[in-house]
C-alpha positions, 0 to 999 in steps of 0.5 A, a space after each residue: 973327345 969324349 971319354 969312352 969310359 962309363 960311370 962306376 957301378 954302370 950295369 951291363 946286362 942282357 935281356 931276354 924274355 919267357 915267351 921267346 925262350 921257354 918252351 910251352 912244356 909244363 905251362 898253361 896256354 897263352 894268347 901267343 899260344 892261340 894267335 900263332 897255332 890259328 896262323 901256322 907258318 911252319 916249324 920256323 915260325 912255332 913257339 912250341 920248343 923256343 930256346 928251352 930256356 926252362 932247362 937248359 938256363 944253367 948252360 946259358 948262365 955259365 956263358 953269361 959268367 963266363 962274360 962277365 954279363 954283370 944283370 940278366 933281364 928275364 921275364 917270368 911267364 904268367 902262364 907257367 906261374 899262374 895256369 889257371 885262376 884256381 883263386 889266385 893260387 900259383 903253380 908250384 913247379 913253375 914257382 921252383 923253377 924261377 926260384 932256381 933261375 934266380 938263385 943261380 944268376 946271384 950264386 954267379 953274380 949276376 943280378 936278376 932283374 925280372 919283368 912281370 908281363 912281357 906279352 904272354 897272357 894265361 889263356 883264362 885271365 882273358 884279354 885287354 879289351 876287358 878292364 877286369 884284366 888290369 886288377 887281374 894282373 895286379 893281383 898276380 904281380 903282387 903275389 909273384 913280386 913277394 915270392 922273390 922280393 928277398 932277392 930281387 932288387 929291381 922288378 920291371 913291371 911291363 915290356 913294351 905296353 905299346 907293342 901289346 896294345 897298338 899291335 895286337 889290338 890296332 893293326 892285328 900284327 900280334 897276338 890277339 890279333 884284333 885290327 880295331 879303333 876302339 880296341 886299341 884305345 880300350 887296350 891302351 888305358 887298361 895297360 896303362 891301368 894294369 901298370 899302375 893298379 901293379 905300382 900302387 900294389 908292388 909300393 905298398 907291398 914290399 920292402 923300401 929298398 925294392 927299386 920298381 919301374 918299367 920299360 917303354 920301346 921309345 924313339 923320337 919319330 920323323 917324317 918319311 921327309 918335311 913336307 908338312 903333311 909327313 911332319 905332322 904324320 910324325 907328330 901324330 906317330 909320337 903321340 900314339 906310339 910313345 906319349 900316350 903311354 909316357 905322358 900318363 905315367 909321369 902325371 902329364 894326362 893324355 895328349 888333348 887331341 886324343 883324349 875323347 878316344 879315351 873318355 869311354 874307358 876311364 873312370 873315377 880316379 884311374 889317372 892318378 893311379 896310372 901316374 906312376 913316376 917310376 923309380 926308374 924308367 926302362 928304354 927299348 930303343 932299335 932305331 928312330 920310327 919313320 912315318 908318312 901321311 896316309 888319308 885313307 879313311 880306314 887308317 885311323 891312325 892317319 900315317 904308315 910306315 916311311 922310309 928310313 934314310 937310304 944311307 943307313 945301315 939295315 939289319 935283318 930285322 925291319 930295323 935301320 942302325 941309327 945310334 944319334 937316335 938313341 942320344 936324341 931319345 935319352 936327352 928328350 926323356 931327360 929334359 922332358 920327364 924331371 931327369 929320371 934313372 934311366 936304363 937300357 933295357 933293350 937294344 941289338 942288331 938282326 943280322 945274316 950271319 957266317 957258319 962257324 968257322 973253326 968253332 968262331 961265329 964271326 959277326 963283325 958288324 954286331 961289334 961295330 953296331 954295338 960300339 957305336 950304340 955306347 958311344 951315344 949313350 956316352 955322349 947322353 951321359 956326358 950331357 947330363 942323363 942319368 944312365 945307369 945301365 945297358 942289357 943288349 937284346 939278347 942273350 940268346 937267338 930267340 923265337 923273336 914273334 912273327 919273324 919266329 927263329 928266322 932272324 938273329 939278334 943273340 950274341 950266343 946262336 942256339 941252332 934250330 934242330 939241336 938247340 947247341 949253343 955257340 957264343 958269337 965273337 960279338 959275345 967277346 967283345 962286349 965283354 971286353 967292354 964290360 971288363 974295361 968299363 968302356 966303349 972299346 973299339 972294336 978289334 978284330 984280333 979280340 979273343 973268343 
């Protein structure tokens, strides 16, 4: 059997994100601003109040100590730093807050690890169509990574480029809510762009002992079944979902097949500036992608959403609960992409969830689901991965994007109209892992 003790030093962490907790309260207009406010849905969808994060993260930090949470994955909000261009100059008040955010987590010895761009775009700075917007966002990482590099130790540069470019400019799920072929193709090599013009800038920039990487949502796609037309939808899944944003950045090029899409958006020596090899890579994993072939010629993907086996567990959310999928990702990023320092950096389960019972939330399956994503990740480990930590998402109920506050992945609730934060039993538990550096099988007796 294997042992369900983790390394020394392993970090266990949360994560969370600005656009999803924070408030549009003192800050400039973001494109997540504009795509919701031209799609009202009602209050249950709106991004106006989120969590109130921006003033009430002394509240969420005290539960998190209380936990033992060891890292706090945040992002800082382009929006709020930076609302309008005013020559690259950053907003004051904005700066003072993350500045106090980032003061607190290591005053509770909690290590901050912030990510530069998670999806909000200032409404001035435009959108990833334009090339311009990859030497935009460079400048603005460079300048904010310097306000904080005396204390930050691990910046992550991008959340999921995937999601921004193949959502919002290929299927019009997200914001800006563009359904284009070329968009898509032009987005994707800009935010590959932006990724690296900030690598090259961040290196050169600050100091050497400062560990810079960035998180891409990856998992291994299969086939609704194996039929060869649904094997090779898979294929084709990977290489838009995942390779060609992986391949580039560990100097690997674009997929052949995919490359004349590409030729119209690159220039001069723009591949070797996106081939980053980070210092460490950061994985968002939920479930494996399931896809099925589809000949309509106005998909220009060629595939579309397959069925997950019936038999496994389904969550609130769109997500299945499919823990060998995240060894099979670990040990292919392993094998395949020279064995580098990997984190979690994203993984939870939405789920219905009880009223509070004599002040206890009892979400047992979030305990049972977790447990069994540790138990992957140990197996990963034991063949070889270098796994170094896992921030569950998240801290928090957010305003998780479309679904808005309609499903629930925190381990702390934030009620809607009140915003009273409640810690979950699944809060107890991780902890308890955390405490013993294990997998620790769940126990319904575990104290809150």
């Amino acid at each position: 059997m294997l042992s369900k003790k983790f390394p020394k030093g392993f970090l266990w962490g949360v994560s969370s994100s600005a656009p999803q907790t924070e408030s549009r309260k003192n800050r400039g207009v973001s494109n997540w601003d504009i795509f919701i406010d031209k799609n009202p849905k009602g209050d249950d969808y709106s991004n106006k109040i989120c969590t109130e994060f921006e003033e009430r993260y002394e509240e969420d930090i005290k539960l998190l100590k209380q936990a033992g949470i060891k890292s706090f994955r945040f992002s800082i909000s382009w929006p709020r730093i930076q609302p309008a261009y005013n020559n690259g100059s950053l907003d004051k008040t904005g700066v003072e807050l993350y500045n106090k955010i980032i003061n607190l987590l290591i005053d509770n010895g909690i290590e901050p690890i912030p990510t530069i761009f998670h999806w909000d775009i200032p409404d001035w700075a435009g959108d990833f169509r334009d090339r311009n917007l990859a030497y935009r966002f460079a400048e603005y990482a460079l300048k904010v990574t310097e306000l904080f590099s005396d204390r930050v130790k691990k910046w992550i540069i991008f959340n999921e480029p995937s999601s921004v470019a193949l959502l919002g400019y290929g299927t019009a799920t997200f914001a800006p809510g563009i359904a284009s072929k070329e968009s898509m193709f032009a987005a994707i090599h800009h935010v590959n762009l932006a990724q690296g013009l900030a690598f090259k800038a961040l290196r050169t920039n600050l100091p050497s002992d400062v560990k810079i990487g960035t998180t891409l949502s990856l998992s291994r796609t299969r086939g609704e079944d194996d039929s060869p037309e649904n094997i090779e939808a898979a294929r084709k899944a990977w290489e838009i979902f995942d390779a060609v944003f992986l391949d580039p950045l560990y100097g690997k090029g674009y997929p052949q097949d995919l490359l004349s899409s590409f030729e119209a958006y690159i220039k001069n020596d723009d591949m070797d500036i996106i081939n980053s090899s980070p210092d460490f890579l950061g994985i968002n994993y939920y479930c494996r992608l399931y896809v099925k072939a589809d000949s309509d010629p106005k998909n220009f993907f060629g595939f579309t959403s397959g069925q997950a086996p019936k038999e496994l567990p389904k969550t609130q959310s769109s997500f299945v609960v499919e823990p060998d999928g995240l060894t099979e990702i670990l040990l292919y990023i392993h094998k395949n992409y020279n064995s580098p320092d990997i984190y979690i950096t994203e993984t939870g389960f939405a789920l219905d969830e009880p009223e509070a019972s004599h002040g206890v939330i009892d979400d047992s399956p979030r305990s049972q689901y977790i447990y069994e994503y540790l138990d992957a990740a140990l197996e990963a480990i034991s063949k070889g991965v270098n796994l170094l930590g896992l921030s569950y998402w998240a801290a928090t109920d957010n305003w998780e994007w479309t679904s808005g506050l309609t499903i629930k992945f925190g381990l702390i609730r934030v009620e809607k109209n009140t915003l009273l934060r409640t810690p979950k039993k699944s809060l107890a538990y991780y902890s308890k892992c955390i405490n013993e550096n294990s997998a620790v099988e769940p126990d319904s007796e575990i104290d809150l």
